[in-house]
C-alpha positions in Angstrom: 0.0 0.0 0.0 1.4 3.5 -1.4 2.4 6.0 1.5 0.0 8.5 0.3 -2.9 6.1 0.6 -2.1 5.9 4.0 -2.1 9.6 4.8 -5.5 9.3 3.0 -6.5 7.8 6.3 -5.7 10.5 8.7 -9.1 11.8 9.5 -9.1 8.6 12.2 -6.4 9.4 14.0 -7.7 11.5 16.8 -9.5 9.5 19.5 -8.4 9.0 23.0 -6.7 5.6 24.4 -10.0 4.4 25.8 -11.8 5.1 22.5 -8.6 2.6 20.6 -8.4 -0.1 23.1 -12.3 -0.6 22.4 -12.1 -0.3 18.9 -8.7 -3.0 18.7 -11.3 -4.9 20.8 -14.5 -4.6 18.6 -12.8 -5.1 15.7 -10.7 -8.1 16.7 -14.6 -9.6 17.9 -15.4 -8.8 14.3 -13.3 -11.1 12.8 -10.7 -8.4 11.5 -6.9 -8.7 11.6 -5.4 -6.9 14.2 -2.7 -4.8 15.5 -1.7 -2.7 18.0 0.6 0.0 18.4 2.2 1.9 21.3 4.7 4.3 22.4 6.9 2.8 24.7 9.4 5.2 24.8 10.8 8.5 23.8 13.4 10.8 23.8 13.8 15.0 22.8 10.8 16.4 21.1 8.8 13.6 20.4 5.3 14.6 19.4 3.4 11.9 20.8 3.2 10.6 25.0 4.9 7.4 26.0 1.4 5.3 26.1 -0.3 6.8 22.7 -1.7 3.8 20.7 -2.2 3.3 17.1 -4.9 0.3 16.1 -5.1 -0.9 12.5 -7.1 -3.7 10.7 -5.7 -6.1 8.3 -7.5 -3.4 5.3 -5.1 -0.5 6.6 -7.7 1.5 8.4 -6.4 2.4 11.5 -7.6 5.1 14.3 -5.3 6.8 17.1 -1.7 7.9 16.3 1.5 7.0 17.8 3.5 10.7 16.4 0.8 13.0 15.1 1.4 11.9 11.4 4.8 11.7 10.9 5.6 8.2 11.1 1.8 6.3 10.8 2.2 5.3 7.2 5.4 3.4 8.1 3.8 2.2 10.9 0.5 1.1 9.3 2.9 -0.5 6.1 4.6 -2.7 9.0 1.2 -3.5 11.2 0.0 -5.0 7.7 3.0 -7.7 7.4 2.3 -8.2 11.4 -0.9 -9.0 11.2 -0.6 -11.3 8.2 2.2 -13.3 9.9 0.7 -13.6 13.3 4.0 -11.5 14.9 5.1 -8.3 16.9 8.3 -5.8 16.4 9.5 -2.9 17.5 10.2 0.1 15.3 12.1 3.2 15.8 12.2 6.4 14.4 14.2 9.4 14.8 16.0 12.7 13.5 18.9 10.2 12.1 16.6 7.9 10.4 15.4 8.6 6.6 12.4 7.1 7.0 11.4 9.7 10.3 13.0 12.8 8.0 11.1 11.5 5.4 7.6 11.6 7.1 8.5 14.5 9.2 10.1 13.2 12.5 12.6 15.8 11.9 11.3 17.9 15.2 14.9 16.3 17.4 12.6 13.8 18.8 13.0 9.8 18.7 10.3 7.0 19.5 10.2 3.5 19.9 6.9 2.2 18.8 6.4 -1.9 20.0 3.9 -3.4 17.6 1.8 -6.6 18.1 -0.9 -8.8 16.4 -3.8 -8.7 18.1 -4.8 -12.6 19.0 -7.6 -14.2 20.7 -5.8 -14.2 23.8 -4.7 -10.3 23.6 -8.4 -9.5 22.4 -9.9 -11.4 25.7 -7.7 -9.6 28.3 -8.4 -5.9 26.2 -12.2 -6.9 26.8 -11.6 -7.1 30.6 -9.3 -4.2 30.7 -12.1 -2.0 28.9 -14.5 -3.5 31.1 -12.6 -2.4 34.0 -12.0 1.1 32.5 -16.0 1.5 32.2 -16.3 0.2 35.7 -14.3 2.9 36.7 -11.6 0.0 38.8 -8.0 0.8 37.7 -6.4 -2.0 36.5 -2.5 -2.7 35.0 -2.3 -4.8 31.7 1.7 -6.0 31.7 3.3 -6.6 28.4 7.0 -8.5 28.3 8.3 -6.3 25.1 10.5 -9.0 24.4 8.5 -12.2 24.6 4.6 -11.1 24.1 3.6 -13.0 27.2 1.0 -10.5 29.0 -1.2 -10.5 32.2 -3.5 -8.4 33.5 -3.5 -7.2 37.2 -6.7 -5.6 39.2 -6.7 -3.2 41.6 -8.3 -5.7 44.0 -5.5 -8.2 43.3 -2.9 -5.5 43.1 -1.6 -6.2 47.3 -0.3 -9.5 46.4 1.1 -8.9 43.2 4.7 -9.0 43.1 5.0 -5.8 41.2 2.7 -4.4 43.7 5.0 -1.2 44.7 5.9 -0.1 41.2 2.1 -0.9 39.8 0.7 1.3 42.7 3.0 4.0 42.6 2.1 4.1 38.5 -1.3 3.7 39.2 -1.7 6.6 40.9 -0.3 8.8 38.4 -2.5 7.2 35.8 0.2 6.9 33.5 1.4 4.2 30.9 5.3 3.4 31.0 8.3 1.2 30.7 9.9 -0.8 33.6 12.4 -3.1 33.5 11.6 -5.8 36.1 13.5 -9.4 36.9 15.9 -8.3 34.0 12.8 -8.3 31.4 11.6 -5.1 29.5 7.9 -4.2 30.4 5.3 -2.0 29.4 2.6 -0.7 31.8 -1.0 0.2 30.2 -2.9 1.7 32.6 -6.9 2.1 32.9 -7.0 4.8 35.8 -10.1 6.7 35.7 -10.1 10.2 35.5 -10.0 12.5 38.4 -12.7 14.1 39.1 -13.8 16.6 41.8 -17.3 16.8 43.7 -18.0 19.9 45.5 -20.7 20.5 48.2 -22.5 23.4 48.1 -23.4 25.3 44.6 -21.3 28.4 45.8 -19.7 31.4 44.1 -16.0 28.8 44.5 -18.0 26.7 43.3 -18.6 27.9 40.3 -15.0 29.2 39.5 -13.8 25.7 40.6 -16.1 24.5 37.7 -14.2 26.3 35.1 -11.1 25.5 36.5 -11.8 22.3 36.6 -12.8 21.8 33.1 -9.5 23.4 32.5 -7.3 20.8 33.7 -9.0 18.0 32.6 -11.4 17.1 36.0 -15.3 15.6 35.8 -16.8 18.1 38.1 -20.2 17.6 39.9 -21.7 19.9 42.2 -24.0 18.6 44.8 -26.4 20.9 47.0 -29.8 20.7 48.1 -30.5 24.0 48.6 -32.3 24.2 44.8 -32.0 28.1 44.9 -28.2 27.5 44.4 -27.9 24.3 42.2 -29.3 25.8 38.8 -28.1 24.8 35.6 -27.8 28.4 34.6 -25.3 29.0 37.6 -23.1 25.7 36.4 -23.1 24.9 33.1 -19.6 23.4 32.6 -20.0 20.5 36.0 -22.7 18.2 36.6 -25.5 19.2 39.0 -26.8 17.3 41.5 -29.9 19.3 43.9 -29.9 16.5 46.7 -28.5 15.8 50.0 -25.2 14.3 50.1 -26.6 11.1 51.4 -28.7 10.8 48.6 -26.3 12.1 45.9 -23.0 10.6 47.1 -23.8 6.6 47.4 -24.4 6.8 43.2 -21.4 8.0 42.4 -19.1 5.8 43.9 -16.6 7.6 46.0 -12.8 6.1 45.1 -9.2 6.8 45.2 -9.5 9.2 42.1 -12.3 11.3 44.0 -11.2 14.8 45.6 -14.1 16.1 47.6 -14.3 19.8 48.7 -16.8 21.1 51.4 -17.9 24.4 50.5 -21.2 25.1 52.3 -20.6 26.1 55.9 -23.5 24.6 56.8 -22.4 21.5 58.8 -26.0 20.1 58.2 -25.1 19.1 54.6 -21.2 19.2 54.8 -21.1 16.8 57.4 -22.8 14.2 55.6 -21.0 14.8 53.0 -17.8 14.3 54.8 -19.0 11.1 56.6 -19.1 9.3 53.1 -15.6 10.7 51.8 -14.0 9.9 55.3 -15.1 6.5 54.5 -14.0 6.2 50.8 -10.5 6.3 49.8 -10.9 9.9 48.1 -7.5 11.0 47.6 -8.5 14.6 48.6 -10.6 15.9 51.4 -10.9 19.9 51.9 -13.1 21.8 54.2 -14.0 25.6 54.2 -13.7 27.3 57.3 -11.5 28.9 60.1 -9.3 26.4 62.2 -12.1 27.3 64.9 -14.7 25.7 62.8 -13.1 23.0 62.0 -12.1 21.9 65.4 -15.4 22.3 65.8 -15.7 19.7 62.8 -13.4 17.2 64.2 -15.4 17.1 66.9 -18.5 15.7 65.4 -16.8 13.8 63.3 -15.0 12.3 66.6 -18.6 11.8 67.9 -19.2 9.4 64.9 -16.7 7.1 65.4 -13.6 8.5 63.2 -9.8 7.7 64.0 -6.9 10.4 64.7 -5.7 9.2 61.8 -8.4 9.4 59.3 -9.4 12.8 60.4 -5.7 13.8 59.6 -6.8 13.4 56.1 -8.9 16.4 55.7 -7.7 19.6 54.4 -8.4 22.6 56.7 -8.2 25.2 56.4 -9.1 24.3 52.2 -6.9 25.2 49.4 -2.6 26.3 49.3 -1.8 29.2 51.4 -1.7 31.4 48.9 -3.6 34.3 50.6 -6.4 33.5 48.2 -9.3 36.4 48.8 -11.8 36.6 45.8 -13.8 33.2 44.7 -11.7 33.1 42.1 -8.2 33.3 44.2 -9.8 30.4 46.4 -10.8 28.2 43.3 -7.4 28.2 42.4 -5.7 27.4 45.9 -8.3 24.5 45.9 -7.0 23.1 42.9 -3.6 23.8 43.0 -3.9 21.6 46.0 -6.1 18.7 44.6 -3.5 18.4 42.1 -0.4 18.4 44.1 -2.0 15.8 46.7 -3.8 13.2 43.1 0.6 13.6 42.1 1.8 13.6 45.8 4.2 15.9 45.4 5.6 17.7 48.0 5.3 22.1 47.5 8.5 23.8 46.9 8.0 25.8 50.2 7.3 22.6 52.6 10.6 21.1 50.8 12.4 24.2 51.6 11.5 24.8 55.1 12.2 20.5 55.7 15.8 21.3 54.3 
């Protein structure tokens, strides 16, 4: 197949991993050849993420890209003689290569792009990994580069795994990746769900937390009975929710990719609100209020039962001390620390002051 037949193809390219790993699945069910290819490493400028996938069928149509058009025809020419032959390879492209120069890989950037058939066995664990994704449960799939042999790990198997520190550690992130582990090269695909952030209380941080939100990425949904406050009109970028957190927050499945921000100062609905995320594994819990009202907080939530420890987890006074003022200001501290505590990184000025 000619090269410019290929670029012919390009409308398909954009779609998001979750959308490719389906469609490598559906069309694999379909009775289509297969392939699949990923990004398993790069170096300079490359224009595509360690983790991008490419799929293509045995007629050349493919979906996804692993470079942003610079190197899918070669790649699509070689998944064609993979599929036919039942194999997998790894290609690589870069400044110094006339092929990458030739397609336009001439940005300083190299990639490594591991290719493989897609067999019965590969298609089965994809369907679980997908299935999983939906689910919102995180879930590794492990790939030996070198001999094909996969597995797939759950999050609920993920303790005794013997890869359980690196898998957790990369879980969390949410990101695909190489490791090299027991002297074999392996590639981590990840199905993390996407962080998302509920807020109580339809408030005016509320709503700049909703565009900021939608900003970097976050599902936001508000939740607040008070109907006065929750109105489309007032948050059209977050899902709205006009019940009482005891109603609202059961459905939507508190996890570890949950932040949950208190915003009402009305421990009526806040505290039930907090009562579920205390008991989830949210990975971010912030309160509004003085350090008077929230020892007032702890309190209660002392009278129902909770540990030292687990009311450690909650963020109080809410947001990075920034000297936030306006809604706005406060939006941002709140989400400048949501982020810093889903990446668990330590803030420059709590390094600085450790040192």
């Amino acid at each position: 197949m000619l090269m410019s037949s290929m670029f012919g193809r390009l409308g398909h390219m954009l779609a998001s991993d979750e959308d490719i790993l389906r469609k490598a699945q559906e069309w694999k069910t379909a009775g289509r050849g297969v392939a699949l290819a990923t990004v398993v490493e790069t170096w300079g400028s490359a224009p595509r993420p360690v983790g991008s996938h490419l799929v293509i069928d045995g007629e050349g149509n493919f979906l996804g890209s692993v470079s942003g058009g610079c190197v899918e025809g070669d790649v699509v020419a070689e998944a064609l003689d993979v599929i036919e032959i039942g194999s997998r390879r790894m290609l690589e492209f870069g400044v110094a290569d006339e092929t990458a120069w030739r397609v336009g890989l001439s940005c300083g950037g190299r990639i490594r792009v591991y290719l493989e058939s897609v067999d019965a066995n590969r298609a089965d664990l994809l369907a679980v990994f997908n299935a999983e994704r939906a689910a919102r449960r995180p879930c590794a799939l492990i790939t030996d580069v070198a001999s094909g042999e996969q597995r797939l790990v759950r999050a609920v198997d993920l303790a005794a795994d013997p890869m359980a520190e690196i898998l957790d550690e990369r879980l969390r992130l949410g990101k695909s990746d190489s490791a090299i582990w027991a002297g074999k090269e392996l590639f981590l695909t990840f199905a993390a769900p996407p962080a998302r952030l509920i807020t109580i209380g339809a408030v005016h941080i509320a709503q700049a937390l909703a565009q900021a939100a939608k900003l970097v990425g976050f599902d936001m949904t508000v939740v607040d009975p008070r109907t006065a406050f929750a109105t489309p009109e007032r948050f059209p970028d977050a899902q709205l929710l006009a019940e009482w957190p005891d109603a609202a927050l059961p459905a939507l499945r508190l996890d570890r990719y949950t932040a949950i921000a208190l915003l009402t100062h009305d421990p009526r609905i806040d505290d039930q609100a907090l009562v579920h995320a205390l008991r989830a594994d949210c990975f971010y819990i912030g309160a509004l209020g003085s350090r008077k009202t929230h020892a007032k907080r702890l309190e209660r939530m002392r009278g129902k039962g909770f540990s030292e420890e687990g009311l450690a987890r909650i963020r109080a006074p809410i947001g990075l001390d920034i000297g936030a003022d306006s809604p706005g200001e406060i939006a941002i501290a709140i989400l400048g620390e949501v982020i810093a505590s889903l990446r668990r990184k330590s803030l420059r000025a709590d390094t600085e002051k450790a040192a």
